[in-house]
C-alpha positions in Angstrom: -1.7 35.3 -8.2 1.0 35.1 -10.8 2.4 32.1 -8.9 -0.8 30.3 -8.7 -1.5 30.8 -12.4 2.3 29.3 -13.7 1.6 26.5 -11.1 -1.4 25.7 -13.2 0.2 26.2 -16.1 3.0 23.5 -15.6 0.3 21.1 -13.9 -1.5 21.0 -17.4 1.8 20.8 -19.1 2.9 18.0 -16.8 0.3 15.8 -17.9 1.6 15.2 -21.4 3.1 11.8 -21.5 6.2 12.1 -23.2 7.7 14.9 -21.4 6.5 13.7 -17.8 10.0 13.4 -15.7 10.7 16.6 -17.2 8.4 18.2 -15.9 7.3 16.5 -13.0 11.3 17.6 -11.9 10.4 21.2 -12.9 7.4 20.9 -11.3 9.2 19.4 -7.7 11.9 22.4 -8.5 9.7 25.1 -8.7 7.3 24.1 -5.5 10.6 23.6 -3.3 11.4 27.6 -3.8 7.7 28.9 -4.1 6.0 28.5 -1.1 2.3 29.4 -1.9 1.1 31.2 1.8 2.2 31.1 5.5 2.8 27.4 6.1 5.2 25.0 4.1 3.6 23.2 1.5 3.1 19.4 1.6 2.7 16.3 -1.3 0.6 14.1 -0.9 2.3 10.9 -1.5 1.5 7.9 -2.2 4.3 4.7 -1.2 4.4 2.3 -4.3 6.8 -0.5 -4.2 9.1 1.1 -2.5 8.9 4.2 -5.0 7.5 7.4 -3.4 5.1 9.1 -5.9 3.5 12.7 -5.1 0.0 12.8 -6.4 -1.2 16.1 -4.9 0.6 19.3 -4.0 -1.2 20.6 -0.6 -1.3 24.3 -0.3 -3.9 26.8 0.8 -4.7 25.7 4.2 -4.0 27.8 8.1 -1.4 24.2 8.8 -0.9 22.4 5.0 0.4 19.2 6.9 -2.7 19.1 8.4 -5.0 19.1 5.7 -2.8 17.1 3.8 -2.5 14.3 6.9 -6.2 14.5 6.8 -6.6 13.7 3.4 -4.0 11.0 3.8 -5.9 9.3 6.4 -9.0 9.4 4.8 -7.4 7.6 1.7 -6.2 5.1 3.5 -8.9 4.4 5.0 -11.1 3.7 1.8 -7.5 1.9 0.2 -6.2 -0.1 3.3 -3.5 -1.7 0.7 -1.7 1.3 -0.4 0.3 3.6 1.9 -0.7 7.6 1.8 1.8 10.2 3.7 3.0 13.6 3.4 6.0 14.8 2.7 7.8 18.8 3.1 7.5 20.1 -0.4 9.5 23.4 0.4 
């Protein structure tokens, strides 16, 4: 529970502009050694030019990578131009 509530804690901060890369890093840092449940977590990523950006952290489910594949297709799907995948986020 502690884990879950820092996690939100640096989401909110991670929304304040100026610091972003910051703690977007901190963010990526803290997920790869905090696995939240039994299965790896996965980002949800979306491919722009050329530039990999995670927009969601997957976590929660009995197989993260599915749920995060399924969401990933799904988005595609509705936005055939852009490119969803999932990558290991610890």
């Amino acid at each position: 529970m502690r884990r879950l509530a820092i996690l939100a804690l640096v989401l909110a901060v991670a929304g304040c502009g100026s610091q972003y890369e910051r703690s977007r890093s901190w963010l990526e840092w803290f997920v790869g050694w905090n696995k939240v449940g039994s299965s790896s977590d996965y980002w949800l990523v979306k491919r722009s030019f050329g530039v990999d950006d995670p927009i969601g952290l997957m976590f929660g489910y009995q197989s993260d990578l599915d749920g995060c594949l399924e969401i990933a297709q799904l988005l595609n799907r509705r936005y055939p131009t852009a490119n969803y995948t999932c990558k290991p986020a610890n």
